[in-house]
N, C-alpha and C positions, 0 to 999 in steps of 0.2 A: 504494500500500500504506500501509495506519495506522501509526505507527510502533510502536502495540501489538503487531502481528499481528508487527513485526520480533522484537520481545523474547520471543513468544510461540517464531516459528519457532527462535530460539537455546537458547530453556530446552527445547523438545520434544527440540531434539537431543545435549541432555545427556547423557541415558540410554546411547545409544551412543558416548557418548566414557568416560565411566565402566566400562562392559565391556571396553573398549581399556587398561585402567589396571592391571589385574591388579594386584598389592601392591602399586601407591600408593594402591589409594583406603583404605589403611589407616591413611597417613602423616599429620601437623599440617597438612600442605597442601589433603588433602581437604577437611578442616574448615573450612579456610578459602575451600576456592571453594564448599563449598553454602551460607555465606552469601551468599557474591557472586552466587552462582546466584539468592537469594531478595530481593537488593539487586536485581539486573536485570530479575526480576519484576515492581518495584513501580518503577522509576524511567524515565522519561522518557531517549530520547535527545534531546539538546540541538535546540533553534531559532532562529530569527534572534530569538525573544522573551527568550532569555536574553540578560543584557548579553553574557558573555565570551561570545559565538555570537555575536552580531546580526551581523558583516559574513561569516560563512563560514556556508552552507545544504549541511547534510549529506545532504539528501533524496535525493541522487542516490547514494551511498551506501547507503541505505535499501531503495532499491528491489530490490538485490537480494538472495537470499537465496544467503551466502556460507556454504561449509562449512567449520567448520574442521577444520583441517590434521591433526588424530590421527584424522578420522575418512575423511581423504579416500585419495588415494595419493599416495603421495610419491615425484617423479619420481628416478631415479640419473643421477650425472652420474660423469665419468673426470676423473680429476685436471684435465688439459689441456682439458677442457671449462672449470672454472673459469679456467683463468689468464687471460684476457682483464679479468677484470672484476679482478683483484687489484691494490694499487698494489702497486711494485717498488721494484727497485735500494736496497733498504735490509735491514737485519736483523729479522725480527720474528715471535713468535710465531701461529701461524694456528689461529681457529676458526673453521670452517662450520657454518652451518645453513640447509637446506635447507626452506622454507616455515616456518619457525623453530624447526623440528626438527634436533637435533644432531646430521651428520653426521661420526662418529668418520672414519671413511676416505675424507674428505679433507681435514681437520685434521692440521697438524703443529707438534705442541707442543716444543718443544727442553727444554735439562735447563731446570728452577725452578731457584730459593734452595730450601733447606729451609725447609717449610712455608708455599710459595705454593698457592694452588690455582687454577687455571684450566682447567673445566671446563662439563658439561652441568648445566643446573636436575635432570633426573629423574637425571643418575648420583647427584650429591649426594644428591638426598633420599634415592636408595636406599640409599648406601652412609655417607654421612656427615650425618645430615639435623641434628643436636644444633647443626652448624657454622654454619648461616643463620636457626635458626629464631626469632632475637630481633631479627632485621633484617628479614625478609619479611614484606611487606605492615603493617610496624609504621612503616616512616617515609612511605608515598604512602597514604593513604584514598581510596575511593571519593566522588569529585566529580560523574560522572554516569554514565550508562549502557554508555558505551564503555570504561570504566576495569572497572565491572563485570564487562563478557563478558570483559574481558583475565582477569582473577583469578580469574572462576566456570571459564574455559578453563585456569587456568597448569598449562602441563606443562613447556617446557622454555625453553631462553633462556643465556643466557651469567652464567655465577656465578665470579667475582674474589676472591679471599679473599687479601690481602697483608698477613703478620705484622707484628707490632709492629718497627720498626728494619730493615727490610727495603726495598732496593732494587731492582725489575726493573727494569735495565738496557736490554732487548730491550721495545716496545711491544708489546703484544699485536694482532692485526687480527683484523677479526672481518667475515668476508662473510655478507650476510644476503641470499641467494639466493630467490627466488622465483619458479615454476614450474607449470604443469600443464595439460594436452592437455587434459584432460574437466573437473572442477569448477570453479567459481569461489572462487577459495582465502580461507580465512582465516586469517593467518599472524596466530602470538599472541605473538613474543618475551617472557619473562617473567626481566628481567636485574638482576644485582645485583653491586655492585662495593662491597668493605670496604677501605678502608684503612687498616691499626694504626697508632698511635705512631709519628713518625717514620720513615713509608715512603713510598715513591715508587712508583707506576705510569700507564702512558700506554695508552688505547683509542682503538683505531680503528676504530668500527661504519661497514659499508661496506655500504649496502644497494642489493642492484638487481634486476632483474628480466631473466628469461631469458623469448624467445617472447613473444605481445603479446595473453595473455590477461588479461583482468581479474582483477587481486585487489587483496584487502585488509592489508594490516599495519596493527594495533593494538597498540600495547607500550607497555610500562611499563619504565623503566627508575629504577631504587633507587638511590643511592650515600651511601656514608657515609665520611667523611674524619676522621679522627683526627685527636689534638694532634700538632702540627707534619707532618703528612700533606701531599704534594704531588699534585693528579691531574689530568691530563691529559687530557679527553677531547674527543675527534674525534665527529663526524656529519658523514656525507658521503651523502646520501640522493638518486640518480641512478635514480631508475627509470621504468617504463615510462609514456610519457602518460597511459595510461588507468589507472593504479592509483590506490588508493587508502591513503593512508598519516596515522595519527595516531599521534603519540607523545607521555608523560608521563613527563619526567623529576623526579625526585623527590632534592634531595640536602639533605643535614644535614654542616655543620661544626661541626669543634668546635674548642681554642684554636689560633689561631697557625698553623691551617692555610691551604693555597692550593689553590681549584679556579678552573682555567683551561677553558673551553666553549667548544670552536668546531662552530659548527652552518653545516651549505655546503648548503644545497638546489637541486636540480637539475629533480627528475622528479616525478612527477604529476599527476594530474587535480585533487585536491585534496590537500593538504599540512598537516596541525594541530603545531605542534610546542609543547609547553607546558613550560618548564622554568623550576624551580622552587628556590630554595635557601635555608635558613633557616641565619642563625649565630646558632649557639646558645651559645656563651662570645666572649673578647676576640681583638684582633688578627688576624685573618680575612681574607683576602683572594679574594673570589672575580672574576673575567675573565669576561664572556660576548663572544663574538665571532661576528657571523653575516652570510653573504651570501647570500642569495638571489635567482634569477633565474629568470625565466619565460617563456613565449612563449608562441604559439596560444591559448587558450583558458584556462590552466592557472591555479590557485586556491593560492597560500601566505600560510601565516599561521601567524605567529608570537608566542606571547605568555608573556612572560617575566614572574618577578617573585623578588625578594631582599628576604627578609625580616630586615632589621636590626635584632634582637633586642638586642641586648648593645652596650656601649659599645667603641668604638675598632676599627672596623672600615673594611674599605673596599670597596666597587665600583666596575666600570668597566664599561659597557656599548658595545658599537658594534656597529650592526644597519644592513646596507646592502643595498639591492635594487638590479635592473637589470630592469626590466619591458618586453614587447615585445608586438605582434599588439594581441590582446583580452584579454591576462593582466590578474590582479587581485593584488596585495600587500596582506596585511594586518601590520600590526604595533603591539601592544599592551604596551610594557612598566611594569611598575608595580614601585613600589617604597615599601617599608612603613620609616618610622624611628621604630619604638619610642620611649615616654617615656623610657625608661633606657638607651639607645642614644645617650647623647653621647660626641661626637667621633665623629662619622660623617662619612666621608667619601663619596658615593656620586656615578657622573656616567654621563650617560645619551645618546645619539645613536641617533638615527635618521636615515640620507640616502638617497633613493631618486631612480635615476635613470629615466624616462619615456624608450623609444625609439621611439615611436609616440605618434601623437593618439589611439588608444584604449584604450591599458593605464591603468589605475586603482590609486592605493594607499590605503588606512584606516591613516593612522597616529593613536595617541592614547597619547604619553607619561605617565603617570601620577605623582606625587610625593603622599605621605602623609608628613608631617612632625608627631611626636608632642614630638620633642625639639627644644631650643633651640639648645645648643652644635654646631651640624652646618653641613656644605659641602655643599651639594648643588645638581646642576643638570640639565637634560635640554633637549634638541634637537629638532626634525626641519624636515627639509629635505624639497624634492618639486624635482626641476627634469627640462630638458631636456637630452642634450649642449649643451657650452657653446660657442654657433655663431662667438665670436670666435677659440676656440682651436682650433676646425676649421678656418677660415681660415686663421690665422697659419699651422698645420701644413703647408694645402696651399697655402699659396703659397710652402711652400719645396719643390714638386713632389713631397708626398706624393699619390698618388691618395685620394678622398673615402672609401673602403671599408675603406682601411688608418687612413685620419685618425683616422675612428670609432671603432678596435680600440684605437688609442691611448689615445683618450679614456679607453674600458673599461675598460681596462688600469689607467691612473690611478687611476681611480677605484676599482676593488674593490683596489688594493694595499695600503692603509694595513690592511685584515682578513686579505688572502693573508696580509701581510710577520707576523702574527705567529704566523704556524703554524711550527713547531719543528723539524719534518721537513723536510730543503732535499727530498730527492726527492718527498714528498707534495706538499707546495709548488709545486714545480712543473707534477706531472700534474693538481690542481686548477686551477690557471694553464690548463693546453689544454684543460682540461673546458668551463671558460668559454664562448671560443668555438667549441668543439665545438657547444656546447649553441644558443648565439645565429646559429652558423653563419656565423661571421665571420671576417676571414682572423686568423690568430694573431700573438700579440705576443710576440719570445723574453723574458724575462725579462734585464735586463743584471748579467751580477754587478756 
């Protein structure tokens, strides 16, 4: 298939996602996806000829023709169908969404602060739309074709609204279920997360897949962080081998604030994750933390970038893979230091470990250095388990199967150890080797 005839078959199916819309296609949001309808028109999905593409080939992707989720059916689940895939043993507010439609009943929101909001994209726009309308789609533009169909599509998605001086206490968790006997889905999360003036909140998007039909997730996710704003957010993306998942996170700081990013990938056929954050005043702190792991066949990539705008800021990046079978790793992070961005501090790592002669990783750290006065550095490593200290292990009568878990273990801990949640923490610990199918390692307090 041309990848016209793809952009073709998504704008024909417009028409019947717009009948499905009743009183929103009346809302600021309409307006803003029949642009995007007319951006995806005329643009190009991405090829190995663009630079940011050249190591990730969407075509397989392409070939099918997926529907999206308002115009397909959207399967019901029972509470206890979900709990399997939920983390536990901790306090935290719950949204679902089903094929990235908000399902109210099986969401459980506990009390807010006064004046939190944590809700559906389409309740808001129905019921409060004045709340988001100078944040949506004003800090992520349209980059290519995929970002297009997310925005010509946005119906619904998870929307965060934390007042000025406001702490949530409780994280929020957010399961992003995906499902369906007959179509091949196209799931559009469209999320947004405000945080005012000295306030605090923590997400945890938890995406998986139920049943082992093919679909697609395409999202965008928006965050904005206020002066002295603290945010926490989780990605923990476990789904089905054969899906297909890209994501664009989109975040703007302003003075004095901290965002912390931990991105854990697990599942898919192919894996895009693009996250992205610009400080925009002084003293700034933002954390990217990510592990990813693969097997069989499977395709991630990762491409990061912080744009150090403003002087006296800091970054810290660490991005670490465990590749196995015939998986491929990609990982791109770049980083911009503005002429007027002195006293920059910014540090960069990439370490990927190879558990096979045929997994492959693309790494290419990038450094853009406009200003003088800055500390900056970046890394990456490529190896094998390290065959001295599988020795040493098993000549103290470890078996070779456990040595290796060990090894694993070591190695993704310095990214586990900074996740905040001990019970999260640890059920990503057995997701591990759940995932690589290796015997497990308890974690030692």
């Amino acid at each position: 298939m041309e990848h016209k005839n793809v952009n073709e078959w998504y704008v024909a199916k417009f028409k019947s996602f717009e009948d499905k819309l009743n009183g929103q296609s009346k809302s600021f949001l309409h307006e803003i996806r029949k642009n995007a309808l007319n951006s995806l028109a005329e643009l190009s999905f991405p090829t190995n000829r663009n630079e940011e593409w050249k190591c990730t080939n969407v075509a397989p992707i392409l070939k099918h023709n997926f529907i999206p989720a308002m115009i397909s059916t959207v399967p019901k689940f029972q509470q206890d169908e979900i709990k399997p895939f939920l983390f536990k043993d901790f306090d935290y507010h719950l949204m679902v969404f089903v094929n990235g439609l908000f399902a109210e009943e099986l969401s459980e929101i506990g009390n807010l602060p006064k004046g939190v909001v944590v809700d559906g994209l389409n309740r808001i726009i129905k019921n409060n739309p004045d709340s988001i309308s100078k944040y949506i789609n004003n800090l992520s533009k349209i980059d290519n074709a995929f970002n297009a169909l997310n925005t010509a599509y946005s119906y619904d998605g998870l929307v965060v609204i934390v007042p000025d001086g406001t702490i949530l206490e409780k994280p929020i968790q957010v399961l992003y279920l995906n499902s369906s006997k007959d179509d091949l889905v196209l799931s559009l999360p469209r999320n947004l997360i405000i945080a005012g003036k000295n306030s605090q909140v923590s997400v945890i998007t938890n995406y998986r897949g139920y049943g082992d039909k093919t679909y697609f997730s395409n999202i965008i996710t928006e965050i904005y962080i206020g002066e002295n704003a603290i945010v926490n957010f989780y990605k923990i993306q476990n789904e089905n081998d054969g899906s297909y998942h890209i994501e664009k996170v989109q975040a703007i700081q302003k003075k004095n604030s901290v965002f912390n990013h931990y991105n854990i990938n697990f599942g898919g056929a192919i894996v895009r994750n693009d996250i992205n954050t610009l400080h925009d005043d002084q003293n700034i702190e933002t954390h990217y933390y990510g592990l990813y792991l693969a097997h069989g066949k499977q395709h991630v990539d990762n491409h990061t970038f912080i744009d150090h705008a403003k002087p006296n800021c800091m970054s810290n990046e660490l991005y670490k893979g465990i590749l196995d079978d015939n998986s491929r790793g990609v990982f791109n992070g770049k980083i911009i230091v503005r002429r007027d961005a002195q006293k920059t501090n910014a540090y960069q790592q990439n370490k990927t470990i190879l558990l096979s002669k045929t997994a492959t990783i693309d790494t290419k750290p990038q450094l853009e250095i406009f200003a003088d006065d800055v500390k900056c550095s970046h890394g990456a490593t490529v190896g094998h388990l390290d065959d001295t200290s599988e020795f040493y292990i098993r000549s103290r009568g470890v078996p070779q199967e456990l040595a290796k878990s060990m090894l694993i273990r070591a190695f993704a801990n310095d990214v586990i150890d900074t996740v905040k949640i001990e019970p999260l923490k640890e059920q990503i610990n057995h997701m591990i080797f759940e995932h690589l199918h290796r015997v497990e390692i308890e974690n030692e307090q």
